[in-house]
N, C-alpha and C positions, 0 to 999 in steps of 0.2 A: 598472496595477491600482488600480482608485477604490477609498479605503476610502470607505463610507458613514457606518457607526459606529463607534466602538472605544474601549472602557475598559480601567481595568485596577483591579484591586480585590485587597484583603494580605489572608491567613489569615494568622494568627501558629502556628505549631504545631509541638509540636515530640514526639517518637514516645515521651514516655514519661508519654501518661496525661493528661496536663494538658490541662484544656478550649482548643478553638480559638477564637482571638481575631480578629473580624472587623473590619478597618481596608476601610470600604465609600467610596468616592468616590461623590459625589453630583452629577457631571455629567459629560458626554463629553470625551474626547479633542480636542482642534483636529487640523484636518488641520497635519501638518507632515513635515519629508523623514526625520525620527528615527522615524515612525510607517511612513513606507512604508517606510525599510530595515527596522526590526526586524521586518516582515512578509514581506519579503520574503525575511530571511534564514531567517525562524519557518518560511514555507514549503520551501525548501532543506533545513533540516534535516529537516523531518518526511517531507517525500519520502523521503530517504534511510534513512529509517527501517526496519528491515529490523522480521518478527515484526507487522507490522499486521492488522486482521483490518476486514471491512466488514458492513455489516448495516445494519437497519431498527428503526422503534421499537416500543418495547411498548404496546400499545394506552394509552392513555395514563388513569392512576388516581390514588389515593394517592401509593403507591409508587413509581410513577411519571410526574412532575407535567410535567417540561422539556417535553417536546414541547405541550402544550397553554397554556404562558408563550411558549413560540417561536410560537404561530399565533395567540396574541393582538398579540404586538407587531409581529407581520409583514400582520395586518389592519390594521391602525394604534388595536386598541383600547389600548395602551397604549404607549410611548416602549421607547427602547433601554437609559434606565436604567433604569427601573424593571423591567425584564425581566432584565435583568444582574443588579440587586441581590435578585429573588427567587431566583434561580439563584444565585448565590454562596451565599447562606444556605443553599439544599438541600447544596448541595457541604460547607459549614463544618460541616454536622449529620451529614453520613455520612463527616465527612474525622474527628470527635470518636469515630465508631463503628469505625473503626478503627485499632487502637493502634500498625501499623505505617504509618502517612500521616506523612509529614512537607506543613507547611505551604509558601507561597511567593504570588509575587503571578501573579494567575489574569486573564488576557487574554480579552478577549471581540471579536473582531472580525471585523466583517462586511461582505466586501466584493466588487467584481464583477472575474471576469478573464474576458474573452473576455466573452461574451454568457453565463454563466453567474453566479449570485450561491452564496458561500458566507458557513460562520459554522465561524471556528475559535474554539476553546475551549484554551488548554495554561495548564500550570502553571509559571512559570517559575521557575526557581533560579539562585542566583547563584552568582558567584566568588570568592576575593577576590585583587587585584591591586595593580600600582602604578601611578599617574600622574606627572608632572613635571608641577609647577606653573608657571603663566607666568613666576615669578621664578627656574625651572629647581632648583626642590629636590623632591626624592620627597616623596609623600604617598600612604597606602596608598586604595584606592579600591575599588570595590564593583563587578562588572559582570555582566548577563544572561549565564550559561553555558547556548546553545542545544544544546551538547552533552551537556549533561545532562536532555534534552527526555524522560523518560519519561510522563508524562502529560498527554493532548493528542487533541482528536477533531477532526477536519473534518467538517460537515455542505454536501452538495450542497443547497443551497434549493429550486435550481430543479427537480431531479429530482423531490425528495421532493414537490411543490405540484401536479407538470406529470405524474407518470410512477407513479399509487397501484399497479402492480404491480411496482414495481422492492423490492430487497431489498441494496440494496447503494449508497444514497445516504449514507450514513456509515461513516467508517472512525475508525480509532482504533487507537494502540499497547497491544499487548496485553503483560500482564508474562512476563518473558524465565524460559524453562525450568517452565513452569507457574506461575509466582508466582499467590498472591492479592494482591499489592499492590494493582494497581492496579484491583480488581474494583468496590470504591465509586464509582472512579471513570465508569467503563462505565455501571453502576447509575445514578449519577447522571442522566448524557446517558438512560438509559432505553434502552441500543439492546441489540436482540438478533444475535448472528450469523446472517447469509444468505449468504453466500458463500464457498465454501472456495477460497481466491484460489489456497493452494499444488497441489490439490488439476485445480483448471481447470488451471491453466497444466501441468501434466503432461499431462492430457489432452491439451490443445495439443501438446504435444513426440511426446508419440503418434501423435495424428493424422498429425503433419506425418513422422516417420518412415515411417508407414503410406503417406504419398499421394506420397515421394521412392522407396519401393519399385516403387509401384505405375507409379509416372512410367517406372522400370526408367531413372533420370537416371545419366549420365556422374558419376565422379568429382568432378569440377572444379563441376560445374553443379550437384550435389548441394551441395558447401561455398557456392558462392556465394547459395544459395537459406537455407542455415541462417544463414548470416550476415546475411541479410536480415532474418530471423525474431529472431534474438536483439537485434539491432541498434532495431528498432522497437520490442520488446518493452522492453526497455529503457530507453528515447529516451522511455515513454509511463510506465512504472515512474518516473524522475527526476522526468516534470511532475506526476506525480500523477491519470495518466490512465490511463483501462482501454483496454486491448486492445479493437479491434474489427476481428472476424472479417473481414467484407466489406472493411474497407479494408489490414488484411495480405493477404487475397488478390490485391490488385490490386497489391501490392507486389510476390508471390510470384511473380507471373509476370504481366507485361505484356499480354502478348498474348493471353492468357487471363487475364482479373482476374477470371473466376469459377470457375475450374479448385477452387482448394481450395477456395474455399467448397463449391463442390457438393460435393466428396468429404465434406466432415464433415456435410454433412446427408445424403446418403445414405446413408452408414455411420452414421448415427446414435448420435454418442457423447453425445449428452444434454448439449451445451455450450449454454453461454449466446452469446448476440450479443456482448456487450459482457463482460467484468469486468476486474479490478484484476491486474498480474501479482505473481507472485511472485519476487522479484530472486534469493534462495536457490534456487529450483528452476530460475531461468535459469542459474546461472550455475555448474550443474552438467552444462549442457547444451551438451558439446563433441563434436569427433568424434577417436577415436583412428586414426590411419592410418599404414600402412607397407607399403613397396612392397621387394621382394626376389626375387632370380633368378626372374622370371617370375610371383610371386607380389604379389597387390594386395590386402589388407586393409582396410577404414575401416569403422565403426559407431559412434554415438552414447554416448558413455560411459552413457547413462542404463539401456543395456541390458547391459550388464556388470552380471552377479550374475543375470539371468533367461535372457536369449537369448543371450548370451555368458557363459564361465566362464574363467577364465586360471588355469590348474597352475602356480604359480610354480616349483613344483620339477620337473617334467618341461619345463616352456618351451612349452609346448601351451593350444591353444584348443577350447574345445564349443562350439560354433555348433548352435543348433536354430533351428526356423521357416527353412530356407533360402528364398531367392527362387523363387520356382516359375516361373521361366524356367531358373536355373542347374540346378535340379532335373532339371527335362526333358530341357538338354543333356549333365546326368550319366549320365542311363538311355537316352538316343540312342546316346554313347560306347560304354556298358556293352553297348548290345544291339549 
């Protein structure tokens, strides 16, 4: 993972009123191995980051200045500090506007993985802990708690430079249960939501119930197909990568790697190619099943409470929408 550039720069602040105090560094980072773990680990955590939300910028103004300091420095008309340090001052003036911001030291680094460049922005908070000193006595010591990562954005570079209809080259943690905490901080970066990440990945679960229906697949070959789907879906949630449609198809089945794809474009669920999954809406996505004197059960938990309903007090199941093959073979029976 090259870093290119990387600062780090102190807001003094603290949540009750008192002006923020700006501690600005006035040159880069050197590359060294404390720079690539603590990036490395920055990334791990914010992967794992459940409640993110992805989107694109606000055309860029006043109000919001970041993206047009970001296409200065990334033309080369200006350096990586000085574009860092007029972004930290946006930040310190709208971090003083609101009275629920606590301060911390704010990371700017920009680097390449794979053939893609990004720029993460977090705000880091510390811990406090102990060390032993080489002469083996305690001393209390200070350290980056990434598990306290609540504000924090990833900007894709290369999307946003390479792809002006995408809407979903920045992500960022959103505050947990509606908060306004971290809304200055959003503001800041200038981005608006474009992608309702938990919102597609249902979709997805949809589809993919809809086209194991239609498949009319065995038991077994059912599970092993949603295993495949969550498994990726997943695997791509951890690196911090979107789901893409064309290449879980060819996951989903081998022999056909265009089988799903076609279904969700011919049914037409209005999905994107590409987006971010949602790890909460995966990981609601199991199948309950039970097999008994002749009887064989399984369906996707996500349809419980619609197309399944369970009477806990009579021990009974509502099933609607059956398979319109079991259908047919009911009123074959019947006639």
């Amino acid at each position: 993972m090259p870093i290119r550039h990387s600062i780090v720069h102190l807001i003094d602040k603290k949540p009750d009123g008192n002006p923020a105090v700006l501690h600005a560094r006035d040159s880069e980072l050197a590359s060294s191995d404390a720079m690539e773990n603590l990036l490395a680990d920055l990334n791990e955590s914010y992967n794992a980051k459940q409640g993110k939300a992805w989107g694109f910028f606000h055309e860029e103004s006043g109000a919001y200045p970041f993206s047009g300091w970001l296409k200065a420095y990334l033309s080369g008309e200006q350096d990586f500090t000085t574009f860092s340090r007029q972004s930290v001052e946006q930040l310190q003036k709208l971090m003083e506007e609101s009275n629920l911001s606590t301060g911390g030291h704010v990371l700017f680094a920009h680097y390449q993985q794979g053939m893609t460049d990004y720029l993460t922005i977090a705000l880091l908070l510390h811990s406090d802990g102990v060390a032993v000193t080489d002469t083996l006595e305690l001393t209390p010591a200070k350290h980056l708690d990434l598990g306290q990562l609540h504000l924090a954005a990833r900007i894709n570079l290369s999307e946003w430079q390479n792809n002006k209809q995408s809407k979903q080259y920045i992500s960022f943690i959103k505050g947990k249960n509606g908060k306004k905490v971290s809304d200055y901080f959003r503001d800041f970066i200038g981005c608006q939501e474009g992608v309702d990440a938990p919102g597609e990945t249902r979709t997805l679960l949809k589809a993919f119930s809809d086209f194991v229906e239609s498949e009319d697949l065995p038991e077994e070959a059912a599970r092993e197909k949603t295993g495949i789907l969550v498994d990726y879906a997943s695997s791509q949630a951890k690196m911090g990568a979107p789901i893409t449609l064309d290449e879980l198809s060819g996951l989903i089945d081998e022999d056909r790697p265009r089988a799903f794809y076609d279904h969700i474009r011919n049914k037409d669920y209005g999905m994107s190619p590409e987006f971010p999954a949602d790890k909460r809406t995966l990981n609601q996505f199991r199948r309950f099943t039970g097999r008994a004197e002749g009887l064989s059960i399984s369906f996707e938990a996500h349809l419980l409470g619609s197309k399944v309903e369970f009477d806990e007090e009579r021990n009974t199941l509502l099933v609607r929408g059956l398979p319109t093959q079991l259908v047919d073979q009911l009123k074959r029976q019947k006639g």
